[in-house]
mmCIF file of the C-alpha atoms, coordinates in Angstrom:
data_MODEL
# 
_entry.id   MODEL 
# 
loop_
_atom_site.group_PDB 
_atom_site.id 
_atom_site.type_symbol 
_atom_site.label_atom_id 
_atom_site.label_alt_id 
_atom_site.label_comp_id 
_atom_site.label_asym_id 
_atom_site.label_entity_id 
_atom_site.label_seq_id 
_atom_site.pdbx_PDB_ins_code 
_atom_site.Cartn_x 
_atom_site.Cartn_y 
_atom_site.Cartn_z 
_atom_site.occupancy 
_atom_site.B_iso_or_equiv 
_atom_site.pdbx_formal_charge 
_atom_site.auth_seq_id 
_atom_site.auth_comp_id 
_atom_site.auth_asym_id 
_atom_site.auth_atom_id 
_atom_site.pdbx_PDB_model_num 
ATOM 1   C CA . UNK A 1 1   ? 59.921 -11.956 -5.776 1.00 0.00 ? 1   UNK A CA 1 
ATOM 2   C CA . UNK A 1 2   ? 56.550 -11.799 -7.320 1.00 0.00 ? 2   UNK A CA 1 
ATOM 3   C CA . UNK A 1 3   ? 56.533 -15.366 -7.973 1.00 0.00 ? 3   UNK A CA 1 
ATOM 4   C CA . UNK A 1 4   ? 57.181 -15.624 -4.041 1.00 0.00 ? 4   UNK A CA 1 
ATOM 5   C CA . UNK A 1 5   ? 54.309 -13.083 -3.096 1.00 0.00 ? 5   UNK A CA 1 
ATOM 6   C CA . UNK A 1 6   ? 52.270 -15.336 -5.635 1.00 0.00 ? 6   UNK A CA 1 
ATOM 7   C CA . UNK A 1 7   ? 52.432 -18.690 -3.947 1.00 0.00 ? 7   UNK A CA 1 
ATOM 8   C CA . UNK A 1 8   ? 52.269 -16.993 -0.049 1.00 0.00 ? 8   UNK A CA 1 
ATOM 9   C CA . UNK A 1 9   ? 49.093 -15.146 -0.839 1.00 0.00 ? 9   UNK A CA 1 
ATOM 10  C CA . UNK A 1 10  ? 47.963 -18.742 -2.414 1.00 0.00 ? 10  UNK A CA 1 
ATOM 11  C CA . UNK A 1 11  ? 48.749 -20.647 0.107  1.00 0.00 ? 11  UNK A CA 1 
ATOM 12  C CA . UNK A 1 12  ? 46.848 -17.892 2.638  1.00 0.00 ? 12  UNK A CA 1 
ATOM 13  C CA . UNK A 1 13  ? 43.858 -18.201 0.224  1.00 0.00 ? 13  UNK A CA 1 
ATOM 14  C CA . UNK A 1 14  ? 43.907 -21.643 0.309  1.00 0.00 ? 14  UNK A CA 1 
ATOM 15  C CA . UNK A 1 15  ? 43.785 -21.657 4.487  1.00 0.00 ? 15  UNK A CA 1 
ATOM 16  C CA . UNK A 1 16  ? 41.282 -19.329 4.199  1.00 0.00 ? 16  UNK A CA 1 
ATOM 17  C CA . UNK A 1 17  ? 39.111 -21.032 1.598  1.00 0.00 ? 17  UNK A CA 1 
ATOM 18  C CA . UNK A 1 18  ? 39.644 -24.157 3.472  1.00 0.00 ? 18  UNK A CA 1 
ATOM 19  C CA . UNK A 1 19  ? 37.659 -22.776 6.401  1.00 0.00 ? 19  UNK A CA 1 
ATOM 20  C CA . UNK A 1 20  ? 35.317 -20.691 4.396  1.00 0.00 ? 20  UNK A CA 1 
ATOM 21  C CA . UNK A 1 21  ? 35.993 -17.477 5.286  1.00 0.00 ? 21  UNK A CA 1 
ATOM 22  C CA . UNK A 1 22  ? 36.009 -15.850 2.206  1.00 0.00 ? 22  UNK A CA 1 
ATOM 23  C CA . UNK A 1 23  ? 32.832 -14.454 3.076  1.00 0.00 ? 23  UNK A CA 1 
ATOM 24  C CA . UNK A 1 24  ? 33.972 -12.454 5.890  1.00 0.00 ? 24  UNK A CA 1 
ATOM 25  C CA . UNK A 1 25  ? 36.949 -10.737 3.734  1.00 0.00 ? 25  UNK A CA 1 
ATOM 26  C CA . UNK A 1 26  ? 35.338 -7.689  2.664  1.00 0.00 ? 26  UNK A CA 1 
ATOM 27  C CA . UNK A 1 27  ? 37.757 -5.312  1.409  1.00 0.00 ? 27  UNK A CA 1 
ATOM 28  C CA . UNK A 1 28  ? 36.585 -3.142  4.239  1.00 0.00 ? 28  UNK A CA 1 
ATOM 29  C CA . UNK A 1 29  ? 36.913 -6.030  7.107  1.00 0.00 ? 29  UNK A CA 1 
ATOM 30  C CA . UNK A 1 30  ? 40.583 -7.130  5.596  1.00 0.00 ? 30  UNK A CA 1 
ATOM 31  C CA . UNK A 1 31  ? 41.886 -3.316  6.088  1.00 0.00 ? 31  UNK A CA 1 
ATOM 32  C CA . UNK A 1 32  ? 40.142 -2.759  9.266  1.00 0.00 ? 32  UNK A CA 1 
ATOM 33  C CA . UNK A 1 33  ? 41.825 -6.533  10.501 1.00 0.00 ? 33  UNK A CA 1 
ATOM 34  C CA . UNK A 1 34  ? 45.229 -5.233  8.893  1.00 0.00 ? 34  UNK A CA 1 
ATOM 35  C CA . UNK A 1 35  ? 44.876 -2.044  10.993 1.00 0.00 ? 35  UNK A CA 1 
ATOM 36  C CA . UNK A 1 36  ? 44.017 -4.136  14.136 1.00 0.00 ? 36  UNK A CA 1 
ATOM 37  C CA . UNK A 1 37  ? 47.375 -6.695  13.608 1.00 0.00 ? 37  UNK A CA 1 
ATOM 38  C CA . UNK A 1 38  ? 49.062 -3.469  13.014 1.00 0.00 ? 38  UNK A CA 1 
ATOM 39  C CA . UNK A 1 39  ? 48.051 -2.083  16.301 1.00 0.00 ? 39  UNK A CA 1 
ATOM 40  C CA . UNK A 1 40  ? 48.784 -5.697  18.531 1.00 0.00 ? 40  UNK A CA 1 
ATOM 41  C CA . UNK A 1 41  ? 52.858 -5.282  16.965 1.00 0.00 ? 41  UNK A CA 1 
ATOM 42  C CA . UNK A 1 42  ? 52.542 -1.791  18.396 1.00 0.00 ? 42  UNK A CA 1 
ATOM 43  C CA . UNK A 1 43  ? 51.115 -3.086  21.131 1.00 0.00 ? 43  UNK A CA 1 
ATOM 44  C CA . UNK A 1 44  ? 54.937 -4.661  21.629 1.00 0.00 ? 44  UNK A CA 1 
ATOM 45  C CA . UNK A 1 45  ? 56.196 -1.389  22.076 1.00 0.00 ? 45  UNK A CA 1 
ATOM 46  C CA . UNK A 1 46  ? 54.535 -0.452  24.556 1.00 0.00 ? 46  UNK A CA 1 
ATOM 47  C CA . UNK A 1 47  ? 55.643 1.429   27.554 1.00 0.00 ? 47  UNK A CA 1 
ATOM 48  C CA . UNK A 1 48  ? 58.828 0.406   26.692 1.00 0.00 ? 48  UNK A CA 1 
ATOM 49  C CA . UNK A 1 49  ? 62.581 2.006   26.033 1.00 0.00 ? 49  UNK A CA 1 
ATOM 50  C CA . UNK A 1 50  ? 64.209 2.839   22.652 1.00 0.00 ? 50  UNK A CA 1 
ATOM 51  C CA . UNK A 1 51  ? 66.688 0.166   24.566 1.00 0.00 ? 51  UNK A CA 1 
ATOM 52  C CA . UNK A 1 52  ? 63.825 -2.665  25.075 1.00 0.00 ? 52  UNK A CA 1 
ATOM 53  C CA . UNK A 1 53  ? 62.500 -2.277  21.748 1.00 0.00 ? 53  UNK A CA 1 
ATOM 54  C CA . UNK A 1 54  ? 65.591 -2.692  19.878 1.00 0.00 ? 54  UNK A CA 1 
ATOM 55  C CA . UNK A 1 55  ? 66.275 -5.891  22.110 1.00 0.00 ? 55  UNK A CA 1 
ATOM 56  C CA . UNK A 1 56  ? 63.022 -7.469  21.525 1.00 0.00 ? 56  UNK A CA 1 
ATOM 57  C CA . UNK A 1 57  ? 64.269 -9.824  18.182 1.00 0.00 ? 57  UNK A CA 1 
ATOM 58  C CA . UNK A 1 58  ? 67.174 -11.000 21.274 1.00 0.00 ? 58  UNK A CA 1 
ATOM 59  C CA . UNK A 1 59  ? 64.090 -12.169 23.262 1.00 0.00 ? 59  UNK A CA 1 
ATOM 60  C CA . UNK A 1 60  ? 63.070 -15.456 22.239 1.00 0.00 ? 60  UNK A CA 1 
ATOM 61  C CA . UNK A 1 61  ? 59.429 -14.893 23.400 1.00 0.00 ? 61  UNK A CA 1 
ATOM 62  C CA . UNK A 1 62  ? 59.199 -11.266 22.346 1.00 0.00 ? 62  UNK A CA 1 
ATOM 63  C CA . UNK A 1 63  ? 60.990 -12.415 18.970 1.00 0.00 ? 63  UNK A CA 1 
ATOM 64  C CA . UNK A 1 64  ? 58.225 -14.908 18.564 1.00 0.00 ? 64  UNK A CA 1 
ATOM 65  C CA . UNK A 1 65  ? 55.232 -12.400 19.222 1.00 0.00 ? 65  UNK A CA 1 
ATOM 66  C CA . UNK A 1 66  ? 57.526 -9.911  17.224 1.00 0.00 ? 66  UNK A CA 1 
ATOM 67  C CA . UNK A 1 67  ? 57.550 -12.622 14.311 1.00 0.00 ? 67  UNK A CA 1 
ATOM 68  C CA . UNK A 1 68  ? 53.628 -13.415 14.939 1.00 0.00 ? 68  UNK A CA 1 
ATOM 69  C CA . UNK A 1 69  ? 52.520 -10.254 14.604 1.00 0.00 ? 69  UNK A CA 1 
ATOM 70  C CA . UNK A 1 70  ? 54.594 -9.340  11.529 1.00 0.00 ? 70  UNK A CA 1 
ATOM 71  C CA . UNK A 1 71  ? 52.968 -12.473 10.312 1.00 0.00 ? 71  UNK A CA 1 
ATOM 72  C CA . UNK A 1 72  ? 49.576 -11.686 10.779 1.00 0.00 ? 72  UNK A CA 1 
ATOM 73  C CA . UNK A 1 73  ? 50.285 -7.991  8.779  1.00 0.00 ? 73  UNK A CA 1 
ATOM 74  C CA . UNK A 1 74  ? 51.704 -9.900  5.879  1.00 0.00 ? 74  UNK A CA 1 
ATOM 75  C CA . UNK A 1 75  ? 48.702 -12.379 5.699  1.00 0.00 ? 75  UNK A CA 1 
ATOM 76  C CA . UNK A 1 76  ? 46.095 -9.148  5.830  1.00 0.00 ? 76  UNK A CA 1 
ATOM 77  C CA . UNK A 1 77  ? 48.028 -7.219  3.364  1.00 0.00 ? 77  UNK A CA 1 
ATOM 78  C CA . UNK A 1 78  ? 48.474 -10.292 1.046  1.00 0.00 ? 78  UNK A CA 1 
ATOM 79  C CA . UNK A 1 79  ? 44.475 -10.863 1.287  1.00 0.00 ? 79  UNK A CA 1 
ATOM 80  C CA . UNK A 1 80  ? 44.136 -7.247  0.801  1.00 0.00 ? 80  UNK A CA 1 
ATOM 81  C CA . UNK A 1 81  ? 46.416 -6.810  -2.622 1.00 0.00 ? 81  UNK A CA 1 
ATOM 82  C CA . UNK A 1 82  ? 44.303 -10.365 -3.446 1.00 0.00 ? 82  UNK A CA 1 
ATOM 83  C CA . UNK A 1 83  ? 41.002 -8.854  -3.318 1.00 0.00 ? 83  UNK A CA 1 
ATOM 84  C CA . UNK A 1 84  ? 41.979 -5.974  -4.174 1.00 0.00 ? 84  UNK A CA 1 
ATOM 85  C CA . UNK A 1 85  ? 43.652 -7.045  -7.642 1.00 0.00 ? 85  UNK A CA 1 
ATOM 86  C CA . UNK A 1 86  ? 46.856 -5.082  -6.708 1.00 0.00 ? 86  UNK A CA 1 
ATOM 87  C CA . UNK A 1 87  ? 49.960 -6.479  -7.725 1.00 0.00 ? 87  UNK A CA 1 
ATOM 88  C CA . UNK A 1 88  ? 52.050 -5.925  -4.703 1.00 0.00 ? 88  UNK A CA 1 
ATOM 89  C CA . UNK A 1 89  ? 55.696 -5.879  -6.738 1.00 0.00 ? 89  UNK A CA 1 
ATOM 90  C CA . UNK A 1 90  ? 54.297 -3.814  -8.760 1.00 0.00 ? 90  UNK A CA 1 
ATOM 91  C CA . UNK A 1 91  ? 52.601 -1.100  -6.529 1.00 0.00 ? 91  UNK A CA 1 
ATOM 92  C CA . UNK A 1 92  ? 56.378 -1.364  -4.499 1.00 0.00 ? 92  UNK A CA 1 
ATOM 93  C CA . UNK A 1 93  ? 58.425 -0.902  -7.301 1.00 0.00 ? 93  UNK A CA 1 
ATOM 94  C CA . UNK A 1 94  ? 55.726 2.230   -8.230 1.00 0.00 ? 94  UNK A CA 1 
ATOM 95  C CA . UNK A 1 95  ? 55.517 4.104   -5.034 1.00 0.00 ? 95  UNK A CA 1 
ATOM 96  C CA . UNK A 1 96  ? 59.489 3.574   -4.580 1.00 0.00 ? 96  UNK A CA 1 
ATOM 97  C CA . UNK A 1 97  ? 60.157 5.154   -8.083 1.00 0.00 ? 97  UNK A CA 1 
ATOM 98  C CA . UNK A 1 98  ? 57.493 8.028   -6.548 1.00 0.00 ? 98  UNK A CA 1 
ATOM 99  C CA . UNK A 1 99  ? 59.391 8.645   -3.182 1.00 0.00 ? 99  UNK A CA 1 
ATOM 100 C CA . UNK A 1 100 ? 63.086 8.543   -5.363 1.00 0.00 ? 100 UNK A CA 1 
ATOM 101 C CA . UNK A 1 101 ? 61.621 11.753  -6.861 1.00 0.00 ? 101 UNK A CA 1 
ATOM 102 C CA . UNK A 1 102 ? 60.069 13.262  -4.018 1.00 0.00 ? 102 UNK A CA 1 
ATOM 103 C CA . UNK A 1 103 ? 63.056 12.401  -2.056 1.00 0.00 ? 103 UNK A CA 1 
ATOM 104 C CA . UNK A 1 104 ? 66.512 12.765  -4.182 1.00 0.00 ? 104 UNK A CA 1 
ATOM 105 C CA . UNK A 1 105 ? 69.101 11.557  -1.890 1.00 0.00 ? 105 UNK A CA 1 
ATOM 106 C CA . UNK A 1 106 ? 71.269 15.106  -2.653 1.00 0.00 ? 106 UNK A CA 1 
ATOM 107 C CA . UNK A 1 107 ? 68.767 17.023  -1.402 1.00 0.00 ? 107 UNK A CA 1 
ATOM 108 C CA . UNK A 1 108 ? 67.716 14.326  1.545  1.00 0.00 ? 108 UNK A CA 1 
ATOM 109 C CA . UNK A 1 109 ? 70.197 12.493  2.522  1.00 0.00 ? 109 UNK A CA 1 
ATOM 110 C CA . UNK A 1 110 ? 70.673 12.223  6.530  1.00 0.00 ? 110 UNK A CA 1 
ATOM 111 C CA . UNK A 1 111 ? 67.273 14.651  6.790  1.00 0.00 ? 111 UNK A CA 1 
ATOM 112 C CA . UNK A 1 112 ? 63.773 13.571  8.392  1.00 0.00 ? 112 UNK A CA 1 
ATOM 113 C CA . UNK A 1 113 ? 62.236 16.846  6.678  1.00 0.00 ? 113 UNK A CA 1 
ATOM 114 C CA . UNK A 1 114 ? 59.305 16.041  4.330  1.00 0.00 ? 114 UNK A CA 1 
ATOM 115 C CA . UNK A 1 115 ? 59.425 16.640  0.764  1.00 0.00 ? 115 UNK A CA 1 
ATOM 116 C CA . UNK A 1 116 ? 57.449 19.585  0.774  1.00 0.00 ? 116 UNK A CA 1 
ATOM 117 C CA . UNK A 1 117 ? 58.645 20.746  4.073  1.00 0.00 ? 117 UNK A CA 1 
ATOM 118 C CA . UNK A 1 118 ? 60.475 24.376  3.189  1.00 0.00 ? 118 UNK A CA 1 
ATOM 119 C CA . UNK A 1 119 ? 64.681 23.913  3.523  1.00 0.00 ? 119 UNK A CA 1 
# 
């Protein structure tokens, strides 16, 4: 997996370089644009049903923007963990070890509750 997170986020850094951008991707400006992609796949929920939303990967033009805008979040986040020097299997493999024991499925297990939330 890492090897494939390697070569996408080199292959983003190469388009980017390509165009010289680099010089636009503050840390700041790559989280606020991550927050921003974030907010257009919202954006595809929008006024819509539990029903709609579950269909939209059915829709072959909402599965596209669906697909685009998952897309664009990847390519942020990637350029993020980049600049960022964050190795993203890492960090995942980290925080999921954290939430295991904040979350042990015997005591969690079919419950929304937070971990500190009183039983």
């Amino acid at each position: 997996m890492a090897a494939d997170l390697d070569a996408l986020t080199q292959k983003v850094a190469a388009f980017r370089d390509a165009r010289d951008w680099a010089q636009f991707h503050s840390l700041r400006n790559l989280i606020v644009s991550l927050n921003l992609e974030a907010g257009e796949l919202l954006e595809l929920t929008q006024w819509k049903s539990d029903a709609e939303v579950a269909d939209l990967p059915n829709e072959l033009h909402a599965r596209e923007a669906l697909e685009d805008e998952c897309a664009d979040v990847l390519l942020y986040l990637l350029l993020i963990a980049d600049r960022a020097g964050i190795d993203l299997e890492a960090a995942t493999l980290a925080k999921l070890a954290k939430n295991e024991a904040k979350y042990p499925v015997d005591r969690f297990k079919g419950s929304r509750r937070k971990y500190d939330a009183a039983e």
